[in-house]
LUMLUMLUM-919106 format. One record per residue: x, y, z of N, C-alpha, C in turn; residue in one letter. Coordinates in steps of 0.05 Angstrom, whole numbers, padded with zeros to 5 digits, always signed. Layout:
% residues N
XYZXYZXYZA ...
//
This chain:
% residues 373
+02272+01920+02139+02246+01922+02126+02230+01945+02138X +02219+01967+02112+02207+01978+02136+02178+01970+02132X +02159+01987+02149+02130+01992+02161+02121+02007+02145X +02095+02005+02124+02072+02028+02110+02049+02023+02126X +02035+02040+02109+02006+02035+02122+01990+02039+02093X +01975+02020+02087+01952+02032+02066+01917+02036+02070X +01913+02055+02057+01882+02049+02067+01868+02054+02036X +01844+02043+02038+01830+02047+02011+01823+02073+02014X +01801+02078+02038+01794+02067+02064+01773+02047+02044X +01763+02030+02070+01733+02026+02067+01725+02010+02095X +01702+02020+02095+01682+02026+02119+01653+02009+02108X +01635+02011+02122+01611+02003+02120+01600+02026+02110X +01569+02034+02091+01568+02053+02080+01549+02071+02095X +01533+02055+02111+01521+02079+02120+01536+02095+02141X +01561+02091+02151+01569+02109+02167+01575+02135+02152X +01577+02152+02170+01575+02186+02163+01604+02182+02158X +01606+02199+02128+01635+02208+02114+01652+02228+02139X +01643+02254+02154+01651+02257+02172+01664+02245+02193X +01649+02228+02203+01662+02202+02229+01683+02188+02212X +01685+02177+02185+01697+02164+02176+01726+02174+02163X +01730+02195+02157+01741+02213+02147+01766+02215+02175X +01748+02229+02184+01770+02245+02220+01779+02209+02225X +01770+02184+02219+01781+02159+02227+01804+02151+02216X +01806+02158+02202+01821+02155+02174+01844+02170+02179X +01836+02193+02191+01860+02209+02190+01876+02205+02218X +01856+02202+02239+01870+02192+02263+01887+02169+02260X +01883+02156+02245+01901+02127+02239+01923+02134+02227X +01924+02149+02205+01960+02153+02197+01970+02173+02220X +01953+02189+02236+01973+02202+02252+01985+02190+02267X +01971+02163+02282+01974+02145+02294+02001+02139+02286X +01999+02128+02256+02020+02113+02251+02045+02127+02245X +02040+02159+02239+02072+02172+02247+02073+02180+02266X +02068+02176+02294+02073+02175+02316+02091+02149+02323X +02082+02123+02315+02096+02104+02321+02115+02097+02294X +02127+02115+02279+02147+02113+02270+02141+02090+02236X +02119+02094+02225+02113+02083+02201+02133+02101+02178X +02130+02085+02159+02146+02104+02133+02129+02114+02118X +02113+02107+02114+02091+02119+02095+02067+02115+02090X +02049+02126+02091+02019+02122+02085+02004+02121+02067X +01996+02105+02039+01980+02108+02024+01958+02107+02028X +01943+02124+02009+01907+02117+02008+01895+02128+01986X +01872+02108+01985+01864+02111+01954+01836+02131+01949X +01825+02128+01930+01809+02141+01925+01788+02135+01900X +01757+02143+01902+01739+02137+01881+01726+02156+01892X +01705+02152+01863+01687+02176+01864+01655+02163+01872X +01651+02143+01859+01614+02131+01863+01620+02108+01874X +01639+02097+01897+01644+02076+01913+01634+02087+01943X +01606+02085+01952+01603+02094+01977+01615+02086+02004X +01627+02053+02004+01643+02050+02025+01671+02051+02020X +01680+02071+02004+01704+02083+01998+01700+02112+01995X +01708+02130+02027+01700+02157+02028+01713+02181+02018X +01749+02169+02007+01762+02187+01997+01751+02188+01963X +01751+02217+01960+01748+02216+01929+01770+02223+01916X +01776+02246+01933+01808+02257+01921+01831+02245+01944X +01858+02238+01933+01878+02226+01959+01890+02255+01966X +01900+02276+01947+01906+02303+01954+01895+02314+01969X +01867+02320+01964+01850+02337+01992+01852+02324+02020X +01852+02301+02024+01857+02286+02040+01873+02280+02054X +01905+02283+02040+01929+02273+02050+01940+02306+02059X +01921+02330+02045+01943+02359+02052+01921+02354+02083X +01896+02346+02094+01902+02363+02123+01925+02349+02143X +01934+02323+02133+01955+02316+02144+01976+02324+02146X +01983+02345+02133+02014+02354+02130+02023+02363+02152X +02011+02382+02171+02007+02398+02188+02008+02379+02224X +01992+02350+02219+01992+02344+02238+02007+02314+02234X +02022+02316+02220+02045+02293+02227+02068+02308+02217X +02098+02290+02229+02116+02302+02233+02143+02288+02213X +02147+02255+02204+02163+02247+02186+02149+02230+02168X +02120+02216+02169+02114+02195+02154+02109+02200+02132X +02115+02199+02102+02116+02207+02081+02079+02202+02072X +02077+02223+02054+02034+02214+02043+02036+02209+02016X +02023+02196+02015+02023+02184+01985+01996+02171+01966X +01994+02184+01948+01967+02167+01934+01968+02145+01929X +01948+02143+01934+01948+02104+01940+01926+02097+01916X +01917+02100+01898+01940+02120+01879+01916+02147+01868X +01934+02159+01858+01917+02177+01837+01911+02170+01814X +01882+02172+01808+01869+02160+01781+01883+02175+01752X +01898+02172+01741+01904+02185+01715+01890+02193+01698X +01871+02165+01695+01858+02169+01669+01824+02195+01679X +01824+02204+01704+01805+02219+01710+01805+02249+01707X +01835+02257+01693+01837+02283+01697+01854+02293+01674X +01859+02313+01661+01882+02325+01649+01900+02316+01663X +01929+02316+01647+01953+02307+01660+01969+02334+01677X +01966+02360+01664+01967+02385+01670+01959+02389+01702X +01933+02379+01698+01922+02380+01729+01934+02373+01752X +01939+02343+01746+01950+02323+01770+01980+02333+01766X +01996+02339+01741+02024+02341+01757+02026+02374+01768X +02010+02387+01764+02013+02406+01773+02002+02411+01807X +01982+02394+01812+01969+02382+01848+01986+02361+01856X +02008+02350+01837+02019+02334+01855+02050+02352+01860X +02059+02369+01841+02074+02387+01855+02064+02404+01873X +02057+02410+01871+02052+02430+01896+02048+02422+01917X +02029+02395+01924+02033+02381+01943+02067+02373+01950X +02078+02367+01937+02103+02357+01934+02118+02379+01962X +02111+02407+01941+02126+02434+01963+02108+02436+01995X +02082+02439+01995+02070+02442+02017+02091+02420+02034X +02087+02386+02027+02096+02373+02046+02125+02374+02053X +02138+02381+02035+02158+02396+02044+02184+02366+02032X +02170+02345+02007+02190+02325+01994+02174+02306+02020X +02153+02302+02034+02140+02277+02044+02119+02269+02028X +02127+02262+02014+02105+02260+01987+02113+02238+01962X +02099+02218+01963+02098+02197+01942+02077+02195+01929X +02083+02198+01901+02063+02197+01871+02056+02171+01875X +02036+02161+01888+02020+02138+01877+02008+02134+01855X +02006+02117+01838+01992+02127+01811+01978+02100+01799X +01958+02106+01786+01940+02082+01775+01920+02087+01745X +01912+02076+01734+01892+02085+01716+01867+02093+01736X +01857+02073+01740+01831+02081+01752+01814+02057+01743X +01806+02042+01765+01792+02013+01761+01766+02008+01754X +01751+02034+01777+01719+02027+01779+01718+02037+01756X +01692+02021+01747+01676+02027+01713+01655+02043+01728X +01654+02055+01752+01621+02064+01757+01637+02091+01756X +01659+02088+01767+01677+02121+01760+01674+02130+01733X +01682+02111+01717+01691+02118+01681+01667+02127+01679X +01647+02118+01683+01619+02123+01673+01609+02162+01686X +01613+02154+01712+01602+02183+01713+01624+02201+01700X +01648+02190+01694+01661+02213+01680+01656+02216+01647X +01635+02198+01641+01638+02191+01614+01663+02183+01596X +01674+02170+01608+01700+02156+01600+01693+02120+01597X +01677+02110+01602+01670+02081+01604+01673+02065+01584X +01675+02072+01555+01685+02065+01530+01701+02069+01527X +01727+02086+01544+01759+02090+01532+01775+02072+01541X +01802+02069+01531+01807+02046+01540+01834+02062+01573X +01821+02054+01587+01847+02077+01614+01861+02064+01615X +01876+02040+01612+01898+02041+01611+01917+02055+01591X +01909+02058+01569+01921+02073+01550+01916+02105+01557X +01902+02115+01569+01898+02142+01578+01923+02145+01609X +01930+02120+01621+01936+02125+01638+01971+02130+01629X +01978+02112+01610+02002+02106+01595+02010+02140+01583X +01987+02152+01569+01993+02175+01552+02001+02196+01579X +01980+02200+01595+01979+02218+01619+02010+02215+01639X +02019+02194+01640+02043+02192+01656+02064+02201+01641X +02065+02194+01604+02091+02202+01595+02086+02237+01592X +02064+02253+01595+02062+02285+01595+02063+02294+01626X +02059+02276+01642+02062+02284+01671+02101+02288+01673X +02102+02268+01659+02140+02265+01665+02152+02290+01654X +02142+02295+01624+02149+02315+01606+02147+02343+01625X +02122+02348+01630+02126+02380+01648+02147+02380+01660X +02146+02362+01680+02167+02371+01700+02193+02365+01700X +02196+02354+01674+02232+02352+01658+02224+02387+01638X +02211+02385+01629+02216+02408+01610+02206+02444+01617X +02217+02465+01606+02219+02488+01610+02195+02498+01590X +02183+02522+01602+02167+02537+01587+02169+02545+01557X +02156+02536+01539+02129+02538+01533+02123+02506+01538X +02138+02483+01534+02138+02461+01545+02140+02440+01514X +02111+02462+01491+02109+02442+01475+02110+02411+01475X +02097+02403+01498+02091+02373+01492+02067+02361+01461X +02079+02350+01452+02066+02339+01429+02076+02303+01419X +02079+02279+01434+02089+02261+01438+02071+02239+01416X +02078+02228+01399+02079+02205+01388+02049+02194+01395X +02024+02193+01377+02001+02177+01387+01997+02183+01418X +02000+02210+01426+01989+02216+01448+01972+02239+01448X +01947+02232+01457+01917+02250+01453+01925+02283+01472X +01951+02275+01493+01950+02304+01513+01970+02316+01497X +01965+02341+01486+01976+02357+01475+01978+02394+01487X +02008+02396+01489+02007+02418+01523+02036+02438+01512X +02019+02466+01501+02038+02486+01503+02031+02516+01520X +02047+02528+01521+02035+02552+01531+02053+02577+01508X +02057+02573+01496+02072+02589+01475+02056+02605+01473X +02029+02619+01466+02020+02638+01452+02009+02650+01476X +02018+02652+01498+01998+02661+01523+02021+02669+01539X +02039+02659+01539+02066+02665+01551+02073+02691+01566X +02079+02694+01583+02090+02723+01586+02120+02717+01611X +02139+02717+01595+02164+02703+01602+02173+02725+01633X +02165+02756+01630+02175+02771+01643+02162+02769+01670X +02142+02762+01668+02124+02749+01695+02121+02729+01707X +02132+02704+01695+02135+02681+01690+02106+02662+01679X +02093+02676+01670+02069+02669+01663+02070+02644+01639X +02050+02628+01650+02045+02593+01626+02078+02591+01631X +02083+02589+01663+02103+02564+01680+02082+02547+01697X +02082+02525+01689+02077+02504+01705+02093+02498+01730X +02081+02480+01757+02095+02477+01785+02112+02460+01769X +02142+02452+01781+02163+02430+01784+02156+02424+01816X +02157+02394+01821+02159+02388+01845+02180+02391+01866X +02181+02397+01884+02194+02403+01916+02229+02378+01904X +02218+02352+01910+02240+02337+01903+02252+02335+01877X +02283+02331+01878+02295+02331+01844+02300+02304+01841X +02297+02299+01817+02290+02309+01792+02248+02310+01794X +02247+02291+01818+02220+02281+01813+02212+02270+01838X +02177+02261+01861+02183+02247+01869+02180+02219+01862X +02184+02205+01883+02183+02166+01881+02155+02169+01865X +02155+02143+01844+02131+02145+01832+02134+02104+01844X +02100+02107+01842+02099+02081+01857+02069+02068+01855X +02067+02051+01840+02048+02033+01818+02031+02010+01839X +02009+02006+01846+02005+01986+01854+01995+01961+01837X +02002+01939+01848+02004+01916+01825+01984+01899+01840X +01954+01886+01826+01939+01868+01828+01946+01847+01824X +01950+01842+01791+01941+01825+01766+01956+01813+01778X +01964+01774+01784+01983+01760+01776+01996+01762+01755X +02030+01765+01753+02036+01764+01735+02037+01789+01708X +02031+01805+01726+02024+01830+01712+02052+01840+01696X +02043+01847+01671+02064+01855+01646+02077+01879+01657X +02055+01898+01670+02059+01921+01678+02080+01932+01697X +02084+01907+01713+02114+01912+01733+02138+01910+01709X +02138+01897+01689+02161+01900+01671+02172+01927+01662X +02147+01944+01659+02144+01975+01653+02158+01989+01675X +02150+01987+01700+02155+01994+01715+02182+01989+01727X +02200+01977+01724+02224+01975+01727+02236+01985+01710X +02233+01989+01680+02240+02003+01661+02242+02029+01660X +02221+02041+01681+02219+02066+01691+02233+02077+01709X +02234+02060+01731+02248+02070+01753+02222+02076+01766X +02197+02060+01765+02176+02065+01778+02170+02036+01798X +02167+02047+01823+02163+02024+01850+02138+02008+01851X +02140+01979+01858+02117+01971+01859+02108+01961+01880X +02087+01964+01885+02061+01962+01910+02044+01937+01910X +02061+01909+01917+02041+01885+01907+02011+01892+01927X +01981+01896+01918+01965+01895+01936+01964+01868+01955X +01945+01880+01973+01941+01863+01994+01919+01836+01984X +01904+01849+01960+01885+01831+01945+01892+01804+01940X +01924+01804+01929+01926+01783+01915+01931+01750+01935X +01933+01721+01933+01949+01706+01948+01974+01709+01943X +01982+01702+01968+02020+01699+01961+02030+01688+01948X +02020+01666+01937+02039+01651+01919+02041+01670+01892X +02022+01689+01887+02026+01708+01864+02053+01728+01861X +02065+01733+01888+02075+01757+01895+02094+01752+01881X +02119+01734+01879+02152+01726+01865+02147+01737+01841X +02119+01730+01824+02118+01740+01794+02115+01766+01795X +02114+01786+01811+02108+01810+01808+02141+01825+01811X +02159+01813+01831+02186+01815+01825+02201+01808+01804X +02192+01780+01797+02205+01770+01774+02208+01794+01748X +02184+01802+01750+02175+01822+01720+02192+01844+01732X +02190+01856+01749+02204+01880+01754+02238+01881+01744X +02242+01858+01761+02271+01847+01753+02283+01854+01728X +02260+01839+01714+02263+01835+01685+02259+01864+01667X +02246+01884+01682+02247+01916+01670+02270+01923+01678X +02284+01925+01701+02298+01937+01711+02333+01931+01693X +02328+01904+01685+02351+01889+01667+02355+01901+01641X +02327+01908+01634+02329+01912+01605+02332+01938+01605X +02329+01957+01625+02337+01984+01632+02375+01988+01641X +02388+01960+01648+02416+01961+01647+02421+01974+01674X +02396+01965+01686+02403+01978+01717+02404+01945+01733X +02410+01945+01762+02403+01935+01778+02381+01924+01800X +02368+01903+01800+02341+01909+01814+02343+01906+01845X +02327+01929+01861+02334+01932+01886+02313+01930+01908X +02313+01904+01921+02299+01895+01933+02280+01916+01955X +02300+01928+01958+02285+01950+01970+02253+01969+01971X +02270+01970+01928+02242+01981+01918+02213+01974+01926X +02212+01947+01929+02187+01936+01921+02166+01930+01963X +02145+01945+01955+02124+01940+01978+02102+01923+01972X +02114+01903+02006+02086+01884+01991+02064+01884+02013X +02041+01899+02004+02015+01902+02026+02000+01876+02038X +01997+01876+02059+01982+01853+02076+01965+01859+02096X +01944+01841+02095+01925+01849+02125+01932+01840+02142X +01930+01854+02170+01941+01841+02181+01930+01851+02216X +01928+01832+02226+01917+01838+02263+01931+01831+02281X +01949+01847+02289+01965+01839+02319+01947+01841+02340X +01954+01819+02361+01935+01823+02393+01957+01816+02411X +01944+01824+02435+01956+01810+02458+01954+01778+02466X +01929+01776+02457+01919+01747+02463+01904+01734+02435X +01910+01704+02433+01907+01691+02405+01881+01699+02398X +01861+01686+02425+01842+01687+02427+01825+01708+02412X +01832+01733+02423+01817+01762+02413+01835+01767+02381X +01852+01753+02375+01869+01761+02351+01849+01741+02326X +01839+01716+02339+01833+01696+02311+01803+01712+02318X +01787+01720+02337+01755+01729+02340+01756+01757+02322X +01774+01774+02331+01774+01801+02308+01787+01806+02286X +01801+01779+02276+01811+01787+02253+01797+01765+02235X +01786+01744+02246+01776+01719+02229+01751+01717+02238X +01728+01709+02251+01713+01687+02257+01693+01706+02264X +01694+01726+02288+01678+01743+02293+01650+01757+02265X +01628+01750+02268+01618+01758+02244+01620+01789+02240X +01626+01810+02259+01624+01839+02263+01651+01842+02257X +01668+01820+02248+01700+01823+02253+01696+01848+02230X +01723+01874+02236+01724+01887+02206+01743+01873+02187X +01754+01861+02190+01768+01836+02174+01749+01823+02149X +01730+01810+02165+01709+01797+02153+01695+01808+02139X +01697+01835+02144+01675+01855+02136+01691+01868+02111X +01718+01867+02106+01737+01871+02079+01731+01867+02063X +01730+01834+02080+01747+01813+02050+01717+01800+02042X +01700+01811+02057+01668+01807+02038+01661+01823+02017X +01666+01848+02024+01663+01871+02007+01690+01866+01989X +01709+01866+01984+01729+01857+01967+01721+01837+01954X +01710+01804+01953+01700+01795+01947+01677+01798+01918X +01657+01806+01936+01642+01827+01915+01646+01840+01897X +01666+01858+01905+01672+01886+01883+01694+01867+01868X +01702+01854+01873+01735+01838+01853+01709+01814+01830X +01684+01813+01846+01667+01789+01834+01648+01802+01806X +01635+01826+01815+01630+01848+01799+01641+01848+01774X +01670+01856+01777+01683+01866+01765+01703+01842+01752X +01691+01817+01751+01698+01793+01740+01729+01789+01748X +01745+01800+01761+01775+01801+01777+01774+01781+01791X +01760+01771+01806+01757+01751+01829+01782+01724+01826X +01791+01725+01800+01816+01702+01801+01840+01709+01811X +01846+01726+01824+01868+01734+01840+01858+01728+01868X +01841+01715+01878+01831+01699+01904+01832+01670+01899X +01842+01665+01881+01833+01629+01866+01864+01624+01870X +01873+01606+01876+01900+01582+01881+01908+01575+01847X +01879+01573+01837+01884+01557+01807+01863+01573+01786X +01871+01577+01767+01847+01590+01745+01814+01577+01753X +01824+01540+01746+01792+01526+01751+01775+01524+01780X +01795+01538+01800+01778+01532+01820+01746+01546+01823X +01727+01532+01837+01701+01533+01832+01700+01568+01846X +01682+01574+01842+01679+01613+01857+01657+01598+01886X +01653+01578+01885+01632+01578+01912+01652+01570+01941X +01684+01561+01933+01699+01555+01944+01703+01579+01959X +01706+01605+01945+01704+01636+01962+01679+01640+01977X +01689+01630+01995+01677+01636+02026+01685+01658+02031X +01675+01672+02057+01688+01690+02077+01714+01677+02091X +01705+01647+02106+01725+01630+02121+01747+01633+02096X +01732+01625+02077+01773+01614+02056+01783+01648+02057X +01771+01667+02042+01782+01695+02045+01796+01702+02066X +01786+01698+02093+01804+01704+02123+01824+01691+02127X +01822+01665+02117+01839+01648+02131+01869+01649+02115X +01867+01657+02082+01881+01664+02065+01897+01689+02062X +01881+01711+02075+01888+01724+02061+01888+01746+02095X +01889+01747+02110+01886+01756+02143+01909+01742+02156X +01935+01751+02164+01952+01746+02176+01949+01763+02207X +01944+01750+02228+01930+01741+02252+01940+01732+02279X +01943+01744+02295+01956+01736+02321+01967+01751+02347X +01982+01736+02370+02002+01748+02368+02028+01753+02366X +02046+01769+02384+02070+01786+02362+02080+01759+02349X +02083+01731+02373+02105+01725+02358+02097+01703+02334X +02072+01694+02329+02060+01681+02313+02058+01710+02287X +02049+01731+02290+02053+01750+02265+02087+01748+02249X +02099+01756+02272+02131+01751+02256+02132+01729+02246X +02127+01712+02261+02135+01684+02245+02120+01681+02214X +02093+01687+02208+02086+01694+02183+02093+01710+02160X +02101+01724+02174+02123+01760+02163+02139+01736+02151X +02159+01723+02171+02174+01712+02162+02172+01687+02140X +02155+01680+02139+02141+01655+02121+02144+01666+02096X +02131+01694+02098+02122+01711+02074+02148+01709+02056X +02168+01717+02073+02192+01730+02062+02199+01702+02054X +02202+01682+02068+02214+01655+02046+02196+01650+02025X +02165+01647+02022+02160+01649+01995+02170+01680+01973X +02163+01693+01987+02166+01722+01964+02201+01727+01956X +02212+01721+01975+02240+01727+01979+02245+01755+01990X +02271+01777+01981+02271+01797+02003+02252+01817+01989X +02238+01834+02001+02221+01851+01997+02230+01880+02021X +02227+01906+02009+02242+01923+02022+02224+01936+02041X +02186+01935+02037+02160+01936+02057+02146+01926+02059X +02131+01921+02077+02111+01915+02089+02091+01933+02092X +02064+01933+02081+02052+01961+02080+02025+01945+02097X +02014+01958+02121+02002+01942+02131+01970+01955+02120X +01948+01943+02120+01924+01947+02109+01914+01959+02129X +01908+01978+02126+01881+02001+02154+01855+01987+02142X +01836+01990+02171+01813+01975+02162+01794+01988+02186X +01762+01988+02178+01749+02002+02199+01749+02000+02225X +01750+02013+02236+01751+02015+02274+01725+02003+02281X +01721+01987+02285+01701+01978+02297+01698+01975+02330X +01730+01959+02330+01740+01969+02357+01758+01982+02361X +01761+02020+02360+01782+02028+02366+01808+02019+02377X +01795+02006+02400+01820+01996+02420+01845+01979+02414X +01834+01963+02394+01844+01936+02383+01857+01949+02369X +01848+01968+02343+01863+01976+02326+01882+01986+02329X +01878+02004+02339+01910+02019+02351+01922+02007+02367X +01919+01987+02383+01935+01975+02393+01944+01944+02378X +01936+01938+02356+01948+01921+02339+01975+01943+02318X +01969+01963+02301+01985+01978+02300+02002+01981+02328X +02005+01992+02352+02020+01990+02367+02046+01969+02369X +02029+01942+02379+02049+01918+02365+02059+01918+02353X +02053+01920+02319+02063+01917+02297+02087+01932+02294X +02084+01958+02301+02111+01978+02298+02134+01976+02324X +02117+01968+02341+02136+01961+02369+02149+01944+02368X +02132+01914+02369+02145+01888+02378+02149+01873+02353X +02131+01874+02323+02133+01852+02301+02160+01863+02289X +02152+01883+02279+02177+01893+02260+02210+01893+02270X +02208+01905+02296+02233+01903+02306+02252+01882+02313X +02222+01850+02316+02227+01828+02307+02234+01815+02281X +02218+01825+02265+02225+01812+02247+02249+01819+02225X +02266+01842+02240+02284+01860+02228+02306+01845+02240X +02306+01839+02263+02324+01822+02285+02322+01793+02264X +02309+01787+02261+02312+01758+02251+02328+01756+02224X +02313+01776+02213+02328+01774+02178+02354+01790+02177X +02361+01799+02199+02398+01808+02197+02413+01787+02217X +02403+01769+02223+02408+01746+02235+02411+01718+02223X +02406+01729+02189+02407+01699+02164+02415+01713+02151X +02423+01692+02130+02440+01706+02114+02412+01709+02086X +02405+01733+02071+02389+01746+02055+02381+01715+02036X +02344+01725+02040+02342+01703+02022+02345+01701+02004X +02346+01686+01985+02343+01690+01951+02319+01686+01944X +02330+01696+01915+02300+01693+01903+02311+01684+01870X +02297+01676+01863+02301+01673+01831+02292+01692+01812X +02310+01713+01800+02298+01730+01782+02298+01724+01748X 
//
């Protein structure tokens, strides 16, 4: 199994984008230093305790100062841009990093986004649907390109501007062939959307949002794309994000990841809370459709959804995880604000040192779980 790292980020808002930013970035260096596989992070535009706007601008000053951990949008908004745009910034990124580079990809959630883009009346998932099948088209097809696709609004040639002898109206192809990893993150219980996504040959990213008992359906569906595509489904593919606080001592592990009111834990899954409550989502924190919303506490949020301890109480959860979910090919661990430097990086420390190497030891030590697809 391997090790990710995801970050939204999010922070408290009045901290300075500067301090928060260089934090942000010290953390994935962190984490390809201690041998993580990959780093996502996300991005908005009018979310103030979410300081990335773009994941590209963001993820290129990293190129330079890490050495194997792959960067990846966690995701890029589709429906926010020409499709032209993004596959052409995400190739190129593709070459700068040199093929350490994963297409994260998403519509784009916040409505305070759609709005300042004046998009708030369209429907983005269908913008996000059109934008991915012309993102695919460039970088399968040759100049002039003529994309013109079936009930799709992006319409993309360079024919009359052309100048073949210069190579002029060529669009980037990305660094990796045919393409890189494209890789979906999945909320919804039960989401239709992993069916798509197996059908694609596109990876899924269960968030850290959801409870676990949601996670099997998010395989299940993949499964079930991947079948109807006449392929095989490969456990591998699929990352499932979790929060999570390693310590040395229980003590300081249940105070900073649960109970502490300054905890940044606490300080998440309040603001998550909120923004999922907003945004009427909030039933992907519920056990049952009817459960009451006053039941969402902070305590029920931590205690649910904050995996907590140490090493060997974390593995053993890891391991819990994996008998409900069955096999899963990551673990993408949740970055969260520094409040206390020390802890943080030294819970990452653990995690890459002592949990994983554990819990890698254990599961080549049984025989693979099943799962029901």
């Amino acid at each position: 199994m391997r090790l990710g790292i995801f970050m939204m980020p999010l922070h408290p808002a009045e901290r300075d984008p500067d301090v928060t930013l260089e934090e942000d970035r010290e953390a994935i260096i962190l984490a390809d230093q201690l041998g993580f596989y990959d780093a996502f992070v996300g991005e908005h535009l009018t979310e103030k305790s979410e300081n990335v706007t773009n994941s590209f601008i963001f993820l290129a000053t990293l190129i330079h100062h890490t050495k194997s951990i792959k960067l990846a949008t966690g995701t890029s908004n589709l429906s926010h841009a020409h499709p032209a745009l993004i596959a052409s910034h995400a190739a190129m990124f593709d070459h700068l990093a040199k093929g350490r580079f994963i297409f994260g990809v998403s519509p784009g959630a916040l409505r305070s986004d759609a709005e300042a883009l004046g998009i708030l009346d369209q429907d983005r998932n269908k913008l996000f649907a059109e934008a991915i099948d012309v993102i695919l088209a460039i970088w399968e097809r040759d100049p002039p390109y003529d994309i013109d696709l079936p009930g799709n609004r992006f319409k993309l040639t360079t024919a009359v501007t052309a100048a073949p002898d210069i190579r002029r109206g060529e669009l980037y192809k990305p660094y990796q062939k045919p393409r890189p990893e494209i890789v979906g993150t999945v909320v919804a219980p039960f989401s239709k959307g992993v069916i798509a996504m197996g059908e694609r040959d596109f990876h899924p990213l269960s968030a850290n949002f959801l409870l676990s008992q949601y996670l099997p359906s998010h395989w299940h569906n993949y499964a079930e794309g991947k079948r109807r595509a006449g392929q095989t489904p490969d456990p591998a593919d699929w990352r499932i994000a979790r929060t999570v606080f390693v310590a040395d001592d229980d003590k300081v592990a249940e105070r900073y990841g649960r109970t502490d009111p300054n905890s940044p834990y606490r300080f998440y899954w309040n603001m998550l809370l909120k923004k999922m409550m907003i945004s009427k989502r909030h039933i992907i924190f519920k056990t049952h459709e009817g459960q009451d919303d006053r039941e969402l506490t902070d305590d029920y949020m931590v205690n649910r959804l904050v995996l907590c301890g140490t090493v060997n109480k974390v593995v053993d959860q890891i391991l819990a995880l994996r008998e409900e979910t069955g096999d899963f090919g990551e673990l993408v661990y949740a970055g969260m604000d520094w409040v206390d430097p020390a802890l943080a990086k030294r819970s990452m420390e653990l995690m890459a040192r002592e949990v994983m190497p554990r819990v890698n030891s254990a599961i080549g030590a049984s025989d693979p779980v099943s799962r029901i697809a």
